[in-house]
ROMI-425868 format. One line per 3 residues: number of its first residue (from 0); for each residue x, y, z of C-alpha. Coordinates in pm, 1 decimal. Layout:
ROMI-425868
NUM	X:Y:Z; ...
This chain:
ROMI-425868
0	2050.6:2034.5:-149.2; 1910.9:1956.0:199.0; 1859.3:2308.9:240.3
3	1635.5:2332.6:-46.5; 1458.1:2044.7:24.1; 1367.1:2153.6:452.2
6	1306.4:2573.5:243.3; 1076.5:2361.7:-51.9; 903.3:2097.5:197.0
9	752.2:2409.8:370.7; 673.5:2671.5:144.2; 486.4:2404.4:-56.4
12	355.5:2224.2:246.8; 200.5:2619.9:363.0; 69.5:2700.5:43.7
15	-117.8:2375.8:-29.1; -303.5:2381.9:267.9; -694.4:2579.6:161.0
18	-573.3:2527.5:-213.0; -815.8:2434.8:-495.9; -626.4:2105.2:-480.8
21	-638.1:2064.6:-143.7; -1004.8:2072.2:-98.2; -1020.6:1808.3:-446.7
24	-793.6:1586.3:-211.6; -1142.8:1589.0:88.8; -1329.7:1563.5:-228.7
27	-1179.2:1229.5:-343.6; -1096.2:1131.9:5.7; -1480.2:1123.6:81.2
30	-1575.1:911.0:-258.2; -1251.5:676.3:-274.9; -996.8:459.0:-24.2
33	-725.7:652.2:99.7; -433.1:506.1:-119.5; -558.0:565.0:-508.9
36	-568.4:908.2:-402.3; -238.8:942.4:-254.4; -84.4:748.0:-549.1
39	-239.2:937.0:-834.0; -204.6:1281.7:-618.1; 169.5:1169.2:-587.4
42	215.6:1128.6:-991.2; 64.4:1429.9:-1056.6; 270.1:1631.4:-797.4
45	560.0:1495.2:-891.3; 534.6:1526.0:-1288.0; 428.6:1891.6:-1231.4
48	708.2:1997.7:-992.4; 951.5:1831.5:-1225.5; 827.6:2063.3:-1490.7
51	810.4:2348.0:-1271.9; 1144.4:2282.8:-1146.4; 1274.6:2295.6:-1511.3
54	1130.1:2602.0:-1618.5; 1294.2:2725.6:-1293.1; 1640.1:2657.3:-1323.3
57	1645.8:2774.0:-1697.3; 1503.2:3081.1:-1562.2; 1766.9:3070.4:-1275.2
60	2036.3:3059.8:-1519.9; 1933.0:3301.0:-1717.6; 1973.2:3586.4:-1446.1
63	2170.2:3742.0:-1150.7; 2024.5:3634.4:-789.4; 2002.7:3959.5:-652.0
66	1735.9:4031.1:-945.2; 1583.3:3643.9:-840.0; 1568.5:3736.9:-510.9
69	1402.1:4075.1:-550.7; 1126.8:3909.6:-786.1; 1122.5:3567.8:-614.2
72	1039.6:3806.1:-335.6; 742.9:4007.0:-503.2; 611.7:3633.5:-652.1
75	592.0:3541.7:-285.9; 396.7:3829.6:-186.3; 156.5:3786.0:-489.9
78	136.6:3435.1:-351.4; 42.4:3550.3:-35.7; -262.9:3726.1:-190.2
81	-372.1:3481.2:-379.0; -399.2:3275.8:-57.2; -534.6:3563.9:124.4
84	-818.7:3581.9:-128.3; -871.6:3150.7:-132.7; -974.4:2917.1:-373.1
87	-1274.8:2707.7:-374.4; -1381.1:2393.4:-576.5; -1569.9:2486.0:-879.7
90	-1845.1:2253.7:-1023.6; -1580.8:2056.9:-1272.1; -1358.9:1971.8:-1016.9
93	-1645.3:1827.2:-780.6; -1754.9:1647.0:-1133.6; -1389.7:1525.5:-1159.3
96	-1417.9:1363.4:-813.0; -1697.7:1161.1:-829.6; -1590.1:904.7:-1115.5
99	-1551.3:557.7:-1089.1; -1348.3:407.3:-795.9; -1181.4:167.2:-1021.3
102	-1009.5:443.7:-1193.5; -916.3:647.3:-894.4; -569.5:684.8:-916.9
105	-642.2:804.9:-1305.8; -827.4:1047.0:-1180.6; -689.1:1222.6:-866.6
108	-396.1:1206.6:-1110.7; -537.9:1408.1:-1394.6; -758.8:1611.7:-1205.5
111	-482.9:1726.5:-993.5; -191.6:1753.1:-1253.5; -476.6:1965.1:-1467.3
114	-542.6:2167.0:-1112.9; -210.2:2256.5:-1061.0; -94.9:2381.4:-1392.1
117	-78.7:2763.1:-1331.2; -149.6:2734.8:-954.9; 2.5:2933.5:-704.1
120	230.7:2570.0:-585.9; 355.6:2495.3:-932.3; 440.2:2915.9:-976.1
123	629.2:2907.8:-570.4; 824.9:2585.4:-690.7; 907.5:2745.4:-1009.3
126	1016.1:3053.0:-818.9; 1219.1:2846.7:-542.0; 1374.2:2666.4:-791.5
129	1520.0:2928.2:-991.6; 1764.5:2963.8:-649.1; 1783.6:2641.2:-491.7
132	1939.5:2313.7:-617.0; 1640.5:2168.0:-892.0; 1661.8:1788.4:-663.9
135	1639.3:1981.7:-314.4; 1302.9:2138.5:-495.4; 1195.2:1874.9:-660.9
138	1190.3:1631.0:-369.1; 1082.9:1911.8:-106.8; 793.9:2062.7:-321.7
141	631.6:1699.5:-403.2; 696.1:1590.9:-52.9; 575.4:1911.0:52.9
144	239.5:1914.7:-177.2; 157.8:1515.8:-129.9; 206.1:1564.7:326.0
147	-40.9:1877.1:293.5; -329.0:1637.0:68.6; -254.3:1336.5:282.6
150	-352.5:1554.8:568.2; -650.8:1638.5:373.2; -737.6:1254.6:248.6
153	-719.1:1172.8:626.3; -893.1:1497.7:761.0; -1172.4:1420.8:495.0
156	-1219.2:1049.8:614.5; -1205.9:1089.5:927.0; -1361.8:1382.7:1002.5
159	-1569.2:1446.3:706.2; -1504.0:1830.4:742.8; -1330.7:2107.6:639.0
162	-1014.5:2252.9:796.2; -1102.7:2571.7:940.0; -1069.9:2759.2:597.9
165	-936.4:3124.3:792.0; -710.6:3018.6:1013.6; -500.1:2818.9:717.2
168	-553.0:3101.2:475.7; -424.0:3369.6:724.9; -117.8:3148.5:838.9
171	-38.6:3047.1:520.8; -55.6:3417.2:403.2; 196.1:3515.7:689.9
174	440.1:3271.7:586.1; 411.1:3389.9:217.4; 473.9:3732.2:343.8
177	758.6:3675.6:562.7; 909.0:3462.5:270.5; 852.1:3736.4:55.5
180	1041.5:4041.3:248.0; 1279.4:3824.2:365.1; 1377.8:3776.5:-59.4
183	1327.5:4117.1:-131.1; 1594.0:4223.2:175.2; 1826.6:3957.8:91.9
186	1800.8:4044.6:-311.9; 1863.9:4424.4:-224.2
């Protein structure tokens, strides 16, 4: 289980950092105190990567781990495309950031449970969980997802800036590559 939780804390941690979600954590850090965020962030993460995590371990169970490695291992590459290529915060999602501050924890939690469904963080914790123990994932992944916006909430308070957007994407790409062949060799 720990295992899963250290492989989960980091793959999640890497891949949320220049996310669509990511940048709606400065978003909301800029318009709202630090802790609504974090608290509705925190709900959303960890409702999503319990759902994630179930689809996962049906999946998991379902087939042999050589073939889960070998396509966990061609998800993670695909992953590390998508980061390659970025995401940036549409018009709705700046929209969803500026409501009321009363209702701030409502909103960072829907607009980030609605942001993640389909994202490339709910698709790696599927993918990680289909392997790993489904509490190690759980745990890591949300851990992993709510360290990476805190960073962001405090980044976009204190600093009021961006994270420099290339450096992230390219290290974050790395690791999904190095995740990726290191499935593939190990499913093969």
């Amino acid at each position: 289980m720990l295992s899963a939780l250290f492989l989960s804390f980091g793959v999640i941690f890497v891949a949320e950092l220049g996310d669509k979600s990511h940048l709606m954590a400065l978003a909301f850090a800029a318009r709202y105190r630090a802790w609504p965020v974090l608290v509705g962030i925190t709900i959303a993460t960890a409702v999503t990567h319990a759902i994630s995590v179930g689809i996962g371990a049906v999946v998991g169970a379902q087939l042999s781990t050589d073939t889960i490695a070998v396509v966990a291992g061609f998800a993670f590459l695909l992953f590390a495309a998508w980061t390659w290529r970025g995401d940036s915060l549409d018009e709705d999602d700046a929209k969803a950031a500026e409501r009321s501050t009363r209702h701030a924890v409502v909103a960072a939690s829907v607009a980030f449970f609605l942001a993640e469904l389909g994202d490339k963080t709910m698709l790696a914790t599927i993918t990680l969980a289909t392997k790993e123990s489904a509490w190690g994932t759980w745990v890591g992944s949300t851990f992993g997802m709510v360290a990476a916006d805190a960073l962001a909430i405090v980044v976009g308070q204190q600093l009021g800036a961006r994270l420099p957007e290339r450096t992230i994407r390219i290290g974050a790409t790395l690791s999904f590559v190095v995740f990726g062949v290191l499935l593939i060799v190990e499913g093969l």
